[in-house]
KEPA-32867 format. One record per residue (C-alpha): residue in three letters; y, x, z. Coordinates in steps of 0.05 Angstrom, whole numbers, padded with zeros to 5 digits, always signed. Layout:
BEGIN
alaYXZ
...
This chain:
BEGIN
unk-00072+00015+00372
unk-00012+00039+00400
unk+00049-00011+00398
unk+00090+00043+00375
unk+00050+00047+00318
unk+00047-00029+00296
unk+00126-00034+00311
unk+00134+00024+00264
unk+00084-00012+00213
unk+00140-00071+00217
unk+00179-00040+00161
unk+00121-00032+00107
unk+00108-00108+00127
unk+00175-00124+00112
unk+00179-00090+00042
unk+00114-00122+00028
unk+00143-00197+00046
unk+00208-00167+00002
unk+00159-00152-00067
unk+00130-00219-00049
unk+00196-00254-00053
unk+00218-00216-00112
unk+00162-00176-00152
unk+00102-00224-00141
unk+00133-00285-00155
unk+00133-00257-00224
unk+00063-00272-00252
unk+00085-00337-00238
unk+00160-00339-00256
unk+00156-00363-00332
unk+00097-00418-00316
unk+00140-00454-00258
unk+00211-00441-00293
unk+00174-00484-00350
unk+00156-00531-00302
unk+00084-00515-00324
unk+00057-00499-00262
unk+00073-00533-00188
unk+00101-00474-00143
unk+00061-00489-00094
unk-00004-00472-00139
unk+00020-00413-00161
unk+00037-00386-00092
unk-00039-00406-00062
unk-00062-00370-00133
unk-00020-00311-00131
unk-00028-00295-00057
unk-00102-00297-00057
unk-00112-00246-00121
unk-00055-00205-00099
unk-00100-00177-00032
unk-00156-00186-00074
unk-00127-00140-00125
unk-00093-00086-00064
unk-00151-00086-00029
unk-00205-00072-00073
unk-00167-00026-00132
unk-00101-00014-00096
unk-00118+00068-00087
unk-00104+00084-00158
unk-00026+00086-00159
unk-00014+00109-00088
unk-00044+00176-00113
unk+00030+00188-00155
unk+00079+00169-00106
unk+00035+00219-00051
unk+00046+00279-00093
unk+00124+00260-00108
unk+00133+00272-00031
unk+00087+00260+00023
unk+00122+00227+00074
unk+00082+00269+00144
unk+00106+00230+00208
unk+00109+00159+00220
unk+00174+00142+00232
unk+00195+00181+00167
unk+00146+00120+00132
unk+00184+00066+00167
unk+00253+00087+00151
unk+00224+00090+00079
unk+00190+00031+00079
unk+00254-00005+00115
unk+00309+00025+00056
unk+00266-00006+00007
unk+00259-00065+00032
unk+00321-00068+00055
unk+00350-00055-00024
unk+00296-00112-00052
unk+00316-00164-00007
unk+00393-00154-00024
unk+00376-00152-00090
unk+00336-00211-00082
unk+00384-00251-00045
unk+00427-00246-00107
unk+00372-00276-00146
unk+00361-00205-00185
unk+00285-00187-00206
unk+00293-00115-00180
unk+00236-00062-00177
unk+00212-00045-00118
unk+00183+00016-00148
unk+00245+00043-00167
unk+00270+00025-00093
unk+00210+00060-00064
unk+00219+00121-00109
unk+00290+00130-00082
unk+00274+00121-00010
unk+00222+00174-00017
unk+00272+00222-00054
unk+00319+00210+00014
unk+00267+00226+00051
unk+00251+00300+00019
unk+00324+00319+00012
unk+00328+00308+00087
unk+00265+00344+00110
unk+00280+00394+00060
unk+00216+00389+00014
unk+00213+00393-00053
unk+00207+00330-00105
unk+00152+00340-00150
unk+00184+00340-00211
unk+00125+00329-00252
unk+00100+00264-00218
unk+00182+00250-00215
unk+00181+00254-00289
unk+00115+00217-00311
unk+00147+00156-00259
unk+00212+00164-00303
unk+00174+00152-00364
unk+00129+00089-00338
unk+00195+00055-00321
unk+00221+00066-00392
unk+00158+00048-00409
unk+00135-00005-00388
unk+00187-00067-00402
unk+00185-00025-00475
unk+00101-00035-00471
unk+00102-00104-00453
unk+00148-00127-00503
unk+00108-00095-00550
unk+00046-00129-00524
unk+00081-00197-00523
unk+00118-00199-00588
unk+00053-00199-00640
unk+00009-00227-00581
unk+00060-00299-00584
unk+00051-00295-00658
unk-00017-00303-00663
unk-00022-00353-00608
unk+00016-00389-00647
unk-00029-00385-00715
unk-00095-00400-00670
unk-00055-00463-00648
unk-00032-00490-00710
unk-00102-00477-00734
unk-00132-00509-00686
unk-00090-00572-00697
unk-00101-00594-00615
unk-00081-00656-00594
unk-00014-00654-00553
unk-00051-00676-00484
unk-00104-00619-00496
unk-00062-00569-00516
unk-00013-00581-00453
unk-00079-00582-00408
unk-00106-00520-00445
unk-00037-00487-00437
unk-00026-00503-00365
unk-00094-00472-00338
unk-00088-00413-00385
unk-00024-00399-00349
unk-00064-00412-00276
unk-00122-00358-00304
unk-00065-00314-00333
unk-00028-00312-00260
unk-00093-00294-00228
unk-00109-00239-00265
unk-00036-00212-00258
unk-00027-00224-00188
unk-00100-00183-00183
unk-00062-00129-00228
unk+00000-00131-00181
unk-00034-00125-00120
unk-00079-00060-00152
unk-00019-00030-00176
unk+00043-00043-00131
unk+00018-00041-00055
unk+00027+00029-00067
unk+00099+00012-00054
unk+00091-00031+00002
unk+00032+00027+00044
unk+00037+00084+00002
unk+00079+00119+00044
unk+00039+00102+00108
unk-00018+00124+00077
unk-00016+00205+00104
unk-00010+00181+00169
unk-00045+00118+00176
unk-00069+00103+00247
unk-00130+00054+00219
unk-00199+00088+00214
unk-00268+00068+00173
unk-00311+00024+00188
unk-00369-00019+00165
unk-00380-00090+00157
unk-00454-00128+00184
unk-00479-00038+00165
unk-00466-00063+00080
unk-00394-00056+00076
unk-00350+00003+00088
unk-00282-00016+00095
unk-00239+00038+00090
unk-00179+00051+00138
unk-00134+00052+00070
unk-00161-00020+00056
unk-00146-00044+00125
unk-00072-00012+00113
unk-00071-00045+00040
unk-00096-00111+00069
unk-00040-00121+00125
unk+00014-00096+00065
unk-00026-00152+00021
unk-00022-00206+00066
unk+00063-00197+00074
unk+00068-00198-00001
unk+00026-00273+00006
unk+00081-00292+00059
unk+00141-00266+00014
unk+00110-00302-00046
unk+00109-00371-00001
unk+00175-00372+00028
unk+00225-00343-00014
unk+00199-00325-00088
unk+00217-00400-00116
unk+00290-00374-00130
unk+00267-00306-00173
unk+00217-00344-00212
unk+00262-00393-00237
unk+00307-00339-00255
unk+00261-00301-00290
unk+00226-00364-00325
unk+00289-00396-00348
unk+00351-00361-00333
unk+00348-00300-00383
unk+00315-00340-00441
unk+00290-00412-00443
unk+00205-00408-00458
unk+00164-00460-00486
unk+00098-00460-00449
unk+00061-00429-00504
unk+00109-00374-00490
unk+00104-00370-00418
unk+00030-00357-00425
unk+00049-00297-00472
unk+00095-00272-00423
unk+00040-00264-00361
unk-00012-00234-00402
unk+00034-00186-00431
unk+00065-00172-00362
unk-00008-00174-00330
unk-00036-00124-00386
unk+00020-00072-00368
unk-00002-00075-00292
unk-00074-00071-00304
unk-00071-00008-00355
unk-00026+00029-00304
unk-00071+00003-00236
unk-00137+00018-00263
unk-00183+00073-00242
unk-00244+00048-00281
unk-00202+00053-00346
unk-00177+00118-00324
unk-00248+00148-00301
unk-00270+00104-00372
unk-00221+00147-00426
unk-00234+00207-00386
unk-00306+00206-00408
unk-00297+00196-00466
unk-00245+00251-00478
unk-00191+00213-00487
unk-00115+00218-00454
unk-00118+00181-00398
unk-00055+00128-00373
unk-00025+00156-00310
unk-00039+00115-00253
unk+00036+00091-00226
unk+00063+00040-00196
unk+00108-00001-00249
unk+00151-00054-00239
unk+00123-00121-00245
unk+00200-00148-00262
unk+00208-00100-00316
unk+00139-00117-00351
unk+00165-00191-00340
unk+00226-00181-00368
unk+00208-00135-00429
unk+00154-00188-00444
unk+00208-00249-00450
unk+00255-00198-00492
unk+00203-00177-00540
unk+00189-00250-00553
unk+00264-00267-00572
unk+00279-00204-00614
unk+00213-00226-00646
unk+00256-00298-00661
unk+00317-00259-00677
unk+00343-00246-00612
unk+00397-00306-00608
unk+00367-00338-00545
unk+00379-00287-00492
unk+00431-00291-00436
unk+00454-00225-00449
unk+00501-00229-00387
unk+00431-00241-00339
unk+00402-00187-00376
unk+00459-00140-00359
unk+00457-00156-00281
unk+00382-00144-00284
unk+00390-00077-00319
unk+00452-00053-00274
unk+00406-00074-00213
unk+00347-00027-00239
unk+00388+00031-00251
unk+00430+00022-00176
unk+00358+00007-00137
unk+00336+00072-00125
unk+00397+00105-00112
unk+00419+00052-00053
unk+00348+00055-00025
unk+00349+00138-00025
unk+00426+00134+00009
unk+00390+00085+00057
unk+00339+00126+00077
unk+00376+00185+00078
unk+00426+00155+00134
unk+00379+00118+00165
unk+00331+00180+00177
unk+00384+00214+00203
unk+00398+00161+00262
unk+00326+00156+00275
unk+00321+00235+00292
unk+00386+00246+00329
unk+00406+00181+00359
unk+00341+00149+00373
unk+00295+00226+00384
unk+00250+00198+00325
unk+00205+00256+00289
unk+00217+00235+00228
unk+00182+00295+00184
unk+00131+00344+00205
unk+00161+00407+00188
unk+00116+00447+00138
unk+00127+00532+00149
unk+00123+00580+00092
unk+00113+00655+00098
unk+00083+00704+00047
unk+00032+00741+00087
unk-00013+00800+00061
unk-00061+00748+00047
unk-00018+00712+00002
unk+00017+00773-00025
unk-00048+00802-00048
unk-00079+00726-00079
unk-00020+00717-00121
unk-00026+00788-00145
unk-00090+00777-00160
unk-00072+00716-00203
unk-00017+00754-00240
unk+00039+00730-00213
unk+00101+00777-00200
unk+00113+00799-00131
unk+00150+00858-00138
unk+00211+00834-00116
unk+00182+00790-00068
unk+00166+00848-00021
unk+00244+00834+00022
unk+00221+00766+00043
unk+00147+00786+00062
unk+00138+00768+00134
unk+00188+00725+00141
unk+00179+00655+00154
unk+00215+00591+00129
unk+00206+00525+00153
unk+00223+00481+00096
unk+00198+00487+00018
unk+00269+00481-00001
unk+00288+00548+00043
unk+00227+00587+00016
unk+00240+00569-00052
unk+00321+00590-00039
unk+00302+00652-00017
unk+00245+00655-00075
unk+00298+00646-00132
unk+00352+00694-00098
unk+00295+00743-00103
unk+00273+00739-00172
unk+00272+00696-00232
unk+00208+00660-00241
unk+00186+00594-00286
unk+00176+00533-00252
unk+00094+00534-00255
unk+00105+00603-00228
unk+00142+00582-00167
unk+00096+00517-00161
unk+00043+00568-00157
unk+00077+00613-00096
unk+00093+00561-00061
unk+00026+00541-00059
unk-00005+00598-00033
unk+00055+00610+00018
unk+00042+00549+00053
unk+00021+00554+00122
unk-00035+00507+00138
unk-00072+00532+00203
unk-00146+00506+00208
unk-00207+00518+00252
unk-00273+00505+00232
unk-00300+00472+00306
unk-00366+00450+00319
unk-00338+00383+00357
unk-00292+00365+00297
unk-00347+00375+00250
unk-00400+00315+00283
unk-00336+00267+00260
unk-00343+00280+00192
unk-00367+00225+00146
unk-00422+00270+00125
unk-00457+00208+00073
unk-00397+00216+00036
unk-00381+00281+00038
unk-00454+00290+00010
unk-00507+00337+00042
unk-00489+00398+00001
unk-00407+00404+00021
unk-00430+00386+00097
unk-00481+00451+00096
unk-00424+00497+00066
unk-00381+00474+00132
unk-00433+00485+00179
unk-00434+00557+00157
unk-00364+00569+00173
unk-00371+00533+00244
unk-00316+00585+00291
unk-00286+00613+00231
unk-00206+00598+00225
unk-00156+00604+00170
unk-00081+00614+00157
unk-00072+00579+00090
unk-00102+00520+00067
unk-00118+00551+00002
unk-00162+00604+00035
unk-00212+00551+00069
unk-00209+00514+00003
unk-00231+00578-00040
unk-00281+00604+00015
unk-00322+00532+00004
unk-00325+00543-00072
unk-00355+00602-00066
unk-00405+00580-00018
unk-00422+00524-00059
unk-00406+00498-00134
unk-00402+00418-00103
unk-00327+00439-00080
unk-00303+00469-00142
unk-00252+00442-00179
unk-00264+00448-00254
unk-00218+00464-00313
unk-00155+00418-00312
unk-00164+00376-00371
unk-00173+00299-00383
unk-00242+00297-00385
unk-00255+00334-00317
unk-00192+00288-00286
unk-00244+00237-00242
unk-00280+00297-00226
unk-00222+00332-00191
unk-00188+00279-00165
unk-00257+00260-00120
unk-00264+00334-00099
unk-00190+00338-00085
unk-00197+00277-00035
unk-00251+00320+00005
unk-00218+00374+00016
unk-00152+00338+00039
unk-00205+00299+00086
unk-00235+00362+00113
unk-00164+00400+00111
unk-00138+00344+00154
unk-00197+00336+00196
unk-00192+00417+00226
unk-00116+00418+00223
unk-00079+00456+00273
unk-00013+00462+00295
unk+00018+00528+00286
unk+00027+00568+00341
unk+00064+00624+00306
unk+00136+00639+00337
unk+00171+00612+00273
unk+00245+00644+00269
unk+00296+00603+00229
unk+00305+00616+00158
C-alpha cells in the first residue's frame, strides 16, 4: 500500500482513538463511576466487542452519512477525519462527553460547502432528528426499565452479597453488548468517510471467509477506538458515571442497557431488513451518539425520582458542547481543506461535472419534469452541483424533489463497458444473472451514470429497483450496492473540455 495512503489513514485513526477516549468509554462510564466495575475490566471488555461489533455489523450506519456527502478524494477524508477528531479530543480534554457524530456531521458539511456539492438535506434532516432523538429514546427506555428492576429486586428479596455479585456482572454483560452496539453503529464516524475511496480490497480467509475491504477499513478504525478506550477514557467515564447525577449500581445497570438499546435499534440491519418484511416502518440506520444515549438514560432516571439530583450546571456544559461540536469541526475542515489544496497541492475533492445533454433533456421530459426553460443552459457544463443547481433555480422555479431529480440525470458519470475490467468483477456476488447482462454490453460506453443503470434493467429484472416503499427497502439497498460496484468498477475520467461555469 502506498505510504501516502496509510499517512493519510492517520487521521481516521486518530478520531477513532478520540471516540475511544470519549464515546466508548461510555458503556462503561456509570459501572466504573460507581466503583462497580475495575477500569481496567471494562476497557479489556469494551475494546474486544467494540471491533467485534464494527467489524461484523458496522455497514449499517455508514450508508447515511455516504449520502449526506460523499467525501471522493483521500485527502478530503483525512482533513475530515482530522477536524473531528481534532473537536472530540478538545472536547475531551475538558472532560465533556461530546458526540462524535455531531463532530463528523459538521466536518462533512465543511467539506461540501468547499467542493461545492450539495448536502442532502433529507439524510441531513433524519440525522437531525436521531440526535433529538435519541438521549429523548433512552430516557424513555431507562425511566420505566429502573422501575421495574427495582420491583423484581425487592421481590426477589436477594441477599446483599448476591445481589452486588448479580449486579456487578450484569453491568460486565450490559457493557458487552453496548460496546458490540457502539462499534456497529459509530465506526461509521471514525471510516465512513474513507469508505468511497478505500485503498483495501477483498479477500478470503483459509477459501471460508470473505473479508471485505470495508471490514479491513472498519477493523484498523476499531482497533484505535480499543487504544482510546485504554489510555485516556478513565476521566469521561467518571464524569459521566458520577459527575451529572450520583447512581446506585442498580441504576448504573439501567443506564447501559438503555444506552446500549438506543445503539443497537439505530446499528442494526437485521432489525431493519426484519420490520421491512414485515411491513412495518423501519428505524433509519444512523450513527447516534453514544454520550447522548448515556446521558438521556441517567436524566430519565432522575426526572423519574423527581429530578432534584442532577448537576444541572454539568448538564449545561454537556448540552452547550453538543450544540458547538459540529459547527467547530465543519469551520475545521473548511480551513483546513483549504491549506491542504493550495499550500500543500492536496486534491482534496474530485470535481463532479454537470451538463444537460440531449440525452438528459429528452429523459427528464420523458419523466415529466419541466424543461422548458431549461433550454439557455443546455450544453453548458458546470463543474460543481452547487453551480448547476444556481444556474437551475435562476432558470426556473422548481420543488426540491424536482431539482433532486435533474440533478440526477445531469450528472456526468463517463463509463466503458471493457472486456479487461469485466474479468475483475466479483461475479459470485454479483450473481450469474447481472454478470450475463454486462457481458452483453462488453465495448459499449455511456455519458451518465443513469443511462448504464437503466440499460441493465431492461436487459434483465435482477437490476431493477422496485417501488420505494418500506417493504422493498433491503431489496434496493442490495441492488443499489451493485450498481455503485459496477459504476465504480468502469469509471472513467472525463475527457470533455469542461469550460467554467
Amino acid at each position: 500500500m502506498d505510504v501516502v495512503v496509510l499517512l493519510f489513514l492517520t487521521s481516521g485513526l486518530f478520531l477513532g482513538w478520540s471516540l475511544g477516549a470519549n464515546d466508548a468509554a461510555n458503556v462503561f462510564g456509570t459501572a466504573v463511576g460507581t466503583r462497580m466495575v475495575r477500569f481496567t475490566t471494562a476497557a479489556i471488555v469494551c475494546s474486544l466487542f467494540v471491533i467485534l461489533g464494527a467489524v461484523l455489523s458496522g455497514a449499517g450506519a455508514a450508508h447515511t452519512l455516504g449520502k449526506l456527502g460523499s467525501v471522493n478524494a483521500l485527502a478530503g477524508s483525512f482533513m475530515a477525519a482530522f477536524s473531528a477528531a481534532i473537536t472530540v479530543y478538545g472536547m475531551t480534554r475538558m472532560g465533556l462527553p461530546v458526540s462524535t457524530s455531531q463532530a463528523i456531521v459538521g466536518a462533512i458539511i465543511g467539506w461540501n460547502i468547499f467542493s461545492g456539492s450539495i448536502t442532502d438535506s433529507n439524510a441531513l434532516t433524519k440525522i437531525l432528528i436521531t440526535w433529538v432523538a435519541c438521549p429523548l429514546l433512552a430516557g424513555f427506555i431507562a425511566a420505566p426499565l429502573y422501575q421495574l428492576t427495582r420491583r423484581v429486586l425487592k421481590w426477589a428479596k436477594l441477599h446483599v452479597l448476591r445481589l452486588d455479585a448479580y449486579t456487578r456482572l450484569g453491568l460486565i454483560f450490559a457493557g458487552a453488548f453496548g460496546s458490540y452496539s457502539l462499534g456497529a453503529n459509530n465506526i461509521a464516524n471514525v471510516m465512513g468517510v474513507f469508505v468511497p475511496v478505500s485503498p483495501f480490497t477483498d479477500f478470503e480467509i483459509a477459501g471460508l471467509v470473505n473479508f471485505t475491504g470495508i471490514q479491513q477499513l472498519f477493523l484498523i478504525g476499531a482497533i484505535a477506538i480499543a487504544v482510546g478506550v485504554f489510555t485516556y477514557s478513565k476521566k469521561v467515564m467518571l464524569t459521566v458515571g458520577d459527575g451529572l447525577m450520583p447512581l446506585s449500581p442498580v441504576a448504573a445497570w439501567v443506564v447501559v442497557i438503555s444506552h446500549s438499546t438506543v445503539l443497537f435499534l439505530f446499528a442494526s440491519e437485521g432489525l431493519e431488513h426484519l420490520l421491512a418484511n414485515a411491513g412495518l416502518p423501519t428505524i433509519p440506520l444512523v450513527p447516534v451518539s453514544s454520550s447522548q444515549a448515556v446521558v438521556g438514560a441517567v436524566v430519565g432516571i432522575d426526572l423519574l425520582k423527581g429530578g432534584k439530583n442532577i448537576q444541572w450546571k454539568v448538564l449545561g456544559s454537556i448540552s452547550v458542547g453538543w450544540i458547538t461540536t459540529p459547527i467547530i469541526s465543519a469551520v475545521i475542515c473548511f480551513v483546513g481543506l483549504f491549506f491542504l489544496q493550495n499550500v500543500f497541492n492536496q486534491q482534496v475533492y474530485r470535481e463532479v461535472h454537470y451538463s444537460l445533454k440531449p440525452a438528459a433533456m429528452e429523459r427528464i421530459t420523458d419523466l415529466g419534469l419541466p424543461v422548458e426553460d431549461l433550454k439557455d443552459i443546455q450544453d453548458k457544463i458546470y463543474k460543481s452541483a452547487t453551480r448547476f443547481r444556481s444556474a437551475v433555480r435562476k432558470s426556473t422555479f422548481l420543488s426540491k424533489f424536482q431539482e433532486s431529480r435533474i440533478l440526477h440525470y445531469a450528472e456526468i458519470s463517463p463509463t466503458e463497458i471493457s472486456p479487461a475490467l469485466l474479468n475483475t468483477l466479483d461475479w459470485e456476488w454479483l450473481g450469474s444473472e447481472r454478470t450475463e447482462s454486462l457481458d452483453s454490453l462488453v465495448g459499449k460506453s455511456y455519458y451518465y451514470k443513469w443511462q448504464l443503470t437503466e440499460t441493465l434493467a431492461r436487459l434483465n429484472d435482477e437490476w431493477k429497483l422496485l417501488a420505494d416503499t418500506t417493504i422493498n427497502k433491503a431489496h434496493n439497498k442490495e441492488i443499489k450496492a451493485r450498481l455503485n460496484y459496477v459504476l465504480r468498477t468502469f469509471s472513467l475520467e472525463s475527457k470533455d473540455n469542461v469550460r467554467d461555469k
